[in-house]
C-alpha positions as MATLAB code, in Angstrom:
seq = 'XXXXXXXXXXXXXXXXXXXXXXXXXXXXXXXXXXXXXXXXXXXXXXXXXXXXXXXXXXXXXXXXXXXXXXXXXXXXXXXXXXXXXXXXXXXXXXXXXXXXXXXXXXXXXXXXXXXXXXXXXXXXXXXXXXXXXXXXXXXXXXXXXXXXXXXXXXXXXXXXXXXXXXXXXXXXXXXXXXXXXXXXXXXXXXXXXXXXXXXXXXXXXXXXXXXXXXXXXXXXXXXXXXXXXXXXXXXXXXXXXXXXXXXXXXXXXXXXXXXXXXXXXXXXXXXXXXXXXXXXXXXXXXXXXXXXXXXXXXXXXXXXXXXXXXXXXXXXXXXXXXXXXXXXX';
ca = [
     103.968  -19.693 -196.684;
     104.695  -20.754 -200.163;
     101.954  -21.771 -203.090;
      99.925  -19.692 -205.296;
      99.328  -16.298 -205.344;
      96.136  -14.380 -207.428;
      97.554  -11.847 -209.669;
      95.091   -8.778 -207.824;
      95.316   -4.954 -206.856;
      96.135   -6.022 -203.474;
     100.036   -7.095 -204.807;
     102.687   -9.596 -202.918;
     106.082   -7.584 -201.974;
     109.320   -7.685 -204.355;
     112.487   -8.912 -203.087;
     114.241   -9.134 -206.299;
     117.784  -11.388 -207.156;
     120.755  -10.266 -209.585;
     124.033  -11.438 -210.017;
     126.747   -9.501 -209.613;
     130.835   -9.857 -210.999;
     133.249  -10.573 -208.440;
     134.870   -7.303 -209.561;
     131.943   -5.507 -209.207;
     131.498   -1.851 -208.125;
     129.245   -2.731 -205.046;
     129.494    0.774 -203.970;
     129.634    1.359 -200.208;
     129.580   -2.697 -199.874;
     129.849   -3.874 -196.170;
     128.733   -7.011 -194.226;
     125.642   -6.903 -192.274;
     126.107   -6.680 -187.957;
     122.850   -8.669 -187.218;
     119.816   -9.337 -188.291;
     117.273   -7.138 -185.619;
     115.034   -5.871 -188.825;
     113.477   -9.264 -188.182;
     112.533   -9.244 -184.676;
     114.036  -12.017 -183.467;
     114.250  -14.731 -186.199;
     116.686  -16.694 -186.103;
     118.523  -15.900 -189.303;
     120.931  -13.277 -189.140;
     124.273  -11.744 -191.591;
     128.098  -12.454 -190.535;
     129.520   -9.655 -188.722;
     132.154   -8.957 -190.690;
     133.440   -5.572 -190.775;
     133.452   -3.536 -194.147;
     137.459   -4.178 -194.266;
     136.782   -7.489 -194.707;
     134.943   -7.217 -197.781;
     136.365   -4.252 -199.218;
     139.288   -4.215 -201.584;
     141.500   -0.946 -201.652;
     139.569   -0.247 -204.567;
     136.393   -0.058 -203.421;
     135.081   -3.004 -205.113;
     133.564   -6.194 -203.701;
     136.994   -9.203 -202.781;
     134.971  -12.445 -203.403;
     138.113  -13.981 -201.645;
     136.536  -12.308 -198.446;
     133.313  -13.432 -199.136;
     131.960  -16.353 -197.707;
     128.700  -18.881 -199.175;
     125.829  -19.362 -196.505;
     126.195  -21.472 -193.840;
     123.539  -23.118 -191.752;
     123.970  -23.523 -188.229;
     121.437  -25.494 -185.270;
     118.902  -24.659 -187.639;
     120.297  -20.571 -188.423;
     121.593  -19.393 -191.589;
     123.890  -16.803 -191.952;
     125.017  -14.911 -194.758;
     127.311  -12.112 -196.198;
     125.721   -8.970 -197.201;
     126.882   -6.452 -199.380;
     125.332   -2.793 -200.278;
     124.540   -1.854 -203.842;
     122.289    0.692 -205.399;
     120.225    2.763 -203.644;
     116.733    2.512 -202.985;
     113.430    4.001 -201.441;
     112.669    2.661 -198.040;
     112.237    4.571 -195.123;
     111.142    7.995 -193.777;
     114.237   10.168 -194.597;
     112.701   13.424 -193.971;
     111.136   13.068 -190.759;
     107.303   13.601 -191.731;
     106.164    9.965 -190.880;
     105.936    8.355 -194.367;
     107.757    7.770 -197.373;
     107.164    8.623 -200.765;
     109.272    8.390 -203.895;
     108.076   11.871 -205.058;
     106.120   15.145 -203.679;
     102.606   13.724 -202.276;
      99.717   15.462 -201.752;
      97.225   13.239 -199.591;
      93.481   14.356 -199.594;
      90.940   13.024 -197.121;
      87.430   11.417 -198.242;
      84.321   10.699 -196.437;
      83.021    7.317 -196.370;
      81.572    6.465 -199.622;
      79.611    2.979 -198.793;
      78.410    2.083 -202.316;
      82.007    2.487 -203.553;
      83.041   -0.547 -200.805;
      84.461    2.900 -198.539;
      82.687    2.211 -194.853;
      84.973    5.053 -193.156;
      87.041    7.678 -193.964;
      89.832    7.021 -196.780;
      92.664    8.956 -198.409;
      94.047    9.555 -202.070;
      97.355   10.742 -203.100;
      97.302   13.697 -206.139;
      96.900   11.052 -208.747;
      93.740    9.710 -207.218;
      95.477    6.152 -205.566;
      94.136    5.338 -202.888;
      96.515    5.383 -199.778;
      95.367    2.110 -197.543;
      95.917    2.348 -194.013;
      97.137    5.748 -194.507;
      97.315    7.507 -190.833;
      98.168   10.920 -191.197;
      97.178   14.514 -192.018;
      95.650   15.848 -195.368;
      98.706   18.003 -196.755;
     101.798   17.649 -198.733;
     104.485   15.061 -198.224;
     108.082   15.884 -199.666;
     109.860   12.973 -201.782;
     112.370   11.088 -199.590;
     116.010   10.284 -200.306;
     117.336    7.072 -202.046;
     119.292    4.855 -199.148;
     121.448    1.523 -199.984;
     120.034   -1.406 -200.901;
     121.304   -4.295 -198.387;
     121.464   -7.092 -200.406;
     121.813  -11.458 -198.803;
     125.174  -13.379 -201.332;
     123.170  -16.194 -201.932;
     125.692  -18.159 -203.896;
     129.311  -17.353 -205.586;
     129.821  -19.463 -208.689;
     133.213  -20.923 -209.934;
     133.850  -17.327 -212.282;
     133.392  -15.732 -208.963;
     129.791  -14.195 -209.895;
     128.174  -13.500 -206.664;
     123.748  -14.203 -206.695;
     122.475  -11.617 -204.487;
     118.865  -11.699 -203.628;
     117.190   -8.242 -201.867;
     117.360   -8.550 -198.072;
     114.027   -6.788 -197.115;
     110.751   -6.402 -199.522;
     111.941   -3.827 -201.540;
     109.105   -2.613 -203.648;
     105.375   -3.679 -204.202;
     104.035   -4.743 -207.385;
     101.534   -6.875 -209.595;
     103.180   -9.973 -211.403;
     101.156   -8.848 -214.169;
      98.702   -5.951 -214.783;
      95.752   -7.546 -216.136;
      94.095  -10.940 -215.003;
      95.481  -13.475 -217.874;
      97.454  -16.231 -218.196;
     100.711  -15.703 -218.395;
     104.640  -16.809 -217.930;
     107.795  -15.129 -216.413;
     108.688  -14.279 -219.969;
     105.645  -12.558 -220.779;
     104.620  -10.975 -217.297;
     104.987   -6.858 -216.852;
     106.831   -7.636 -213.780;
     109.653   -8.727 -215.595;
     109.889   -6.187 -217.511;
     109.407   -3.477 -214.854;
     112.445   -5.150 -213.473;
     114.161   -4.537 -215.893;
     113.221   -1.628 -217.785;
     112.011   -3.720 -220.827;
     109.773   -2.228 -224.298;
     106.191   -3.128 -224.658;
     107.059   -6.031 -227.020;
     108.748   -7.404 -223.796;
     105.101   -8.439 -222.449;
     101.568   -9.467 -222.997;
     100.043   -6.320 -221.958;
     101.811   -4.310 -223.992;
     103.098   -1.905 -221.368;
     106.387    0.155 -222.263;
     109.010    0.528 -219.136;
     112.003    1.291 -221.013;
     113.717    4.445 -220.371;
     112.359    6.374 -223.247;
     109.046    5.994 -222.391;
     108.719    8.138 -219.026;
     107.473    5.212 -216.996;
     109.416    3.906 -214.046;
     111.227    1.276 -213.991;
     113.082   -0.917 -210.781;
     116.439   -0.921 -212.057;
     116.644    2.675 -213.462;
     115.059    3.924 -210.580;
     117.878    1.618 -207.991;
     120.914    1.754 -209.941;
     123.232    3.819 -211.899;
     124.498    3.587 -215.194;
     127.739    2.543 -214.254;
     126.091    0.188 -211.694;
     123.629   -1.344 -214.219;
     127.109   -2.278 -216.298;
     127.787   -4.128 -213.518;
     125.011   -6.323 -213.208;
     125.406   -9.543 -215.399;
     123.022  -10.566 -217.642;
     122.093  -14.137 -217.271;
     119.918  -17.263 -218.551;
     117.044  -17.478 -216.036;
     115.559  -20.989 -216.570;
     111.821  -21.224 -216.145;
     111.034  -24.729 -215.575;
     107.109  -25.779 -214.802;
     105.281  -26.053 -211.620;
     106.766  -29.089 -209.812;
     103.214  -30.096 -208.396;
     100.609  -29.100 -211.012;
     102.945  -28.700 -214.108;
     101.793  -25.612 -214.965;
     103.963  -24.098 -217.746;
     107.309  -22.282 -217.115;
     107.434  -20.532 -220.318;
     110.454  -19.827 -222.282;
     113.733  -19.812 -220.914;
     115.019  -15.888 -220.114;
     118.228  -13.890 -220.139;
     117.477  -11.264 -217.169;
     120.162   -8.819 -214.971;
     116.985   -8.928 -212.178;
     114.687  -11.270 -211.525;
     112.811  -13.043 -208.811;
     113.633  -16.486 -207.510;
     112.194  -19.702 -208.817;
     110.353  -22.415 -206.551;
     113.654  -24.594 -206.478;
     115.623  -21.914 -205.674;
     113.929  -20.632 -202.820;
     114.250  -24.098 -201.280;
     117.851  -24.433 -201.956;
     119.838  -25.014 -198.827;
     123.173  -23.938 -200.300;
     121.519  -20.635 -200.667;
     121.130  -20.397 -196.583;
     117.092  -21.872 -197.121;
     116.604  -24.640 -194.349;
     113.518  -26.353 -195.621;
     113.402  -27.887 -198.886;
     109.697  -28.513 -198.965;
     105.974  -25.896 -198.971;
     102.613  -26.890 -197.794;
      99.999  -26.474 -200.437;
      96.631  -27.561 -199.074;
      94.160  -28.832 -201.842;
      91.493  -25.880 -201.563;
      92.349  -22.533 -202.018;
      92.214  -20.557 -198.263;
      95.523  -18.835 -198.253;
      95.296  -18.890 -194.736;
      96.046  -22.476 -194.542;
      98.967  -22.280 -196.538;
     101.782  -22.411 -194.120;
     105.989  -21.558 -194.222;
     107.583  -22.030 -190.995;
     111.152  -21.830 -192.663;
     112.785  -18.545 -190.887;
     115.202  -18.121 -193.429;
     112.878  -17.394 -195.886;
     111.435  -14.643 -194.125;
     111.869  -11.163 -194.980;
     110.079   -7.939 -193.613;
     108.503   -4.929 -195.586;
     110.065   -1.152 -195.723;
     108.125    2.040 -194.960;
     108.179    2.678 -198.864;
     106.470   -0.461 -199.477;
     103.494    0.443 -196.606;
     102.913    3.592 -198.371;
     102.950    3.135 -201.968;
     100.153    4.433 -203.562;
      97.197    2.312 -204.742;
      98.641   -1.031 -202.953;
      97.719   -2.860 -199.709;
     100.425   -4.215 -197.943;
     101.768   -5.802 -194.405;
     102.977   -2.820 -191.497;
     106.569   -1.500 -192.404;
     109.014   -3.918 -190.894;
     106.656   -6.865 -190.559;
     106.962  -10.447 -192.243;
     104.864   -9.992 -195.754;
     104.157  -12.226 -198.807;
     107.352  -11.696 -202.280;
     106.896  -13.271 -205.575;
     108.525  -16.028 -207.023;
     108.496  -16.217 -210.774;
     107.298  -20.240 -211.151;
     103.754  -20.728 -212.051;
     101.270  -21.742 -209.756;
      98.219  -23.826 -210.102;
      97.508  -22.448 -213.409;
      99.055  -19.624 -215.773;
      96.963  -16.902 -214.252;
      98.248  -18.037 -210.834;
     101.702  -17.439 -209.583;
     104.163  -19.135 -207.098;
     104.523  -16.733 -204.019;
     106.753  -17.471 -199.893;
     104.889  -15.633 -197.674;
];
C-alpha cells in the first residue's frame, strides 16, 4: 500500500537506504540463502555463498555482485551484511529491548482511553500489545544488519536499502508541515544538531540522545558510508513540495524510487483512492514488501504490526500536503 501517511504516535516502520563504496568494509558481508522471513512471497536473495562476495580482504568485490533481476514476476537480489543492529530476542526472555527494561503492569484506566489492563516500561512508555510478566528485561545484543544492493553505479557505489523494518519512528515529532530537509527523522538518521530540523531536537552525538547511525554503525563503518545528494522532488500527484535538495549517508527512499524496476520493484504504479480510509489504499507489489523485527514490536511508546509480519516504512516524498507523508505499506 503506498500514499499518505499521518505523522501520529502510532509511527510507520524504518527501512532505511545508504550507499556504500565498492571498497567498502561491509563487515561479515555474505549473500542471502532465501527469503523465508517473508512467508512465502515471492521475492527472495541469490544464493550465493559468502566466497562469492568476499574479497581476501574482507571487503565487499562489486565484480561479484550482481544488480536485481526480475524473473516470472520475482525479484531477486544480492545481500550483503553491515552494521549491527537491534532485532530479535538474543537473550532468551521473549522480547527485545535495546537497554535494561523494567515493565510495570496497570489496571484499566477507562477515562485515560485504557479499557483493560496495560503496561509501561521504567520511563513511563507505554508497551502496546505487551504479553508478558511485570519484571526486568535485560538489554539484548546488536546482530547484523542484512541489507537488499539495490543498484551499483558506474564508480562502483553500491545503494543498499534495509531488508526488514529496522526501527520504528515518527517522520517528525510534532504535527506541522514539513519537508525531508526539515523533518527529525532525517536527522535521527543521521545523527544531525537541532539546527538540522524544525523542531529543534538535537541527535548529534554530543547531546546524549540516540541516534540510528551511531547506534548501527561504527566509526570506521560510518567512514564508509558515502555521503550523497538526495534529491527531493514534489509529490507526483498533488505537487506537494519536496523541499530542498539534501546531502545524506542514510535516508529513506523517494516515491520514484520505490517504483523503480531496476531496483528489483515490479510495479511502477500506487493506488491512492480520493478519500482518506487507509484501508482502501492498496500495494499488491511483493517486492516491496518487507516484515517487522521483534525490536520494532517492542519499542517503547509505539504501536506496530506482530514481529515478522508485513508492516507500513516511510518514504521521504510528501504526501497530500506538507504535514502528510508518502508511506508503502
Amino acid at each position: 500500500m503506498m500514499g499518505k501517511g499521518l505523522r501520529r504516535v502510532i509511527s510507520i516502520m524504518l527501512s532505511a537506504a545508504i550507499m556504500l563504496p565498492g571498497a567498502g568494509t561491509a563487515r561479515a558481508a555474505e549473500a542471502g540463502n532465501g527469503y523465508a522471513d517473508n512467508k512465502g512471497i515471492p521475492v527472495r536473495s541469490s544464493d550465493k555463498t559468502n566466497d562469492d562476495i568476499l574479497s581476501a580482504a574482507g571487503t565487499v568485490d562489486v565484480s561479484e555482485i550482481e544488480i536485481p533481476r526480475t524473473l516470472d514476476g520475482v525479484s531477486t537480489w544480492d545481500c550483503i551484511w553491515f552494521g549491527n543492529y537491534w532485532q530479535g530476542d538474543t537473550n532468551g526472555d521473549g522480547h527485545c529491548f535495546e537497554k535494561d527494561t523494567t515493565v510495570t503492569k496497570h489496571e484499566p484506566d477507562p477515562e485515560n482511553h485504557h479499557y483493560s489492563e496495560y503496561y509501561t516500561d521504567q520511563d513511563g512508555k507505554e508497551l502496546n500489545g505487551f504479553k508478558g510478566e511485570e519484571k526486568t528485561y535485560y538489554a539484548d545484543e546488536k546482530e547484523p544488519i542484512k541489507w537488499r544492493v539495490l543498484d551499483i553505479d558506474g564508480s562502483g557505489n553500491a545503494l543498499l536499502l534495509a531488508d526488514k523494518l529496522i526501527d520504528i519512528v515518527q517522520y517528525n515529532e510534532t504535527q506541522t508541515d514539513v519537508t525531508w530537509e526539515t523533518c527529525t527523522m532525517r536527522s535521527y538518521l543521521n545523527g544531525y544538531d537541532d539546527k538540522q530540523n524544525k523542531c529543534g531536537k538535537d541527535f548529534s552525538q554530543k547531546s546524549g540522545n540516540r541516534s540510528f547511525v551511531y547506534s548501527a554503525f561504527d566509526e570506521e563503518e560510518i567512514k564508509t558510508i558515502s555521503s550523497n545528494e538526495v534529491v527531493n522532488p514534489d509529490n507526483p500527484v498533488h505537487g506537494t513540495p519536496g523541499g530542498e535538495n539534501t546531502k545524506d549517508r542514510i535516508f529513506c527512499l523517494s516515491l520514484a524510487e520505490s517504483m523503480n524496476p531496476d531496483y528489483g520493484f515490479i510495479k511502477n504504479e500506487f493506488t491512492q483512492p480520493d478519500d482518506s480510509d487507509e484501508k482502501e489504499r492498496t500495494d499488491d507489489d511483493p517486492a516491496r514488501v518487507a516484515v517487522t523485527t521483534k525490536f520494532t514490536d517492542d519499542k517503547p511508546g509505539y504501536d506496530c504490526y506482530m514481529a515478522g509480519n508485513p508492516g507500513w516504512w516511510w518514504l521521504r516524498s510528501p504526501g497530500i500536503s506538507g504535514n502528510n507523508t508518502s508511506n508503502v505499506g
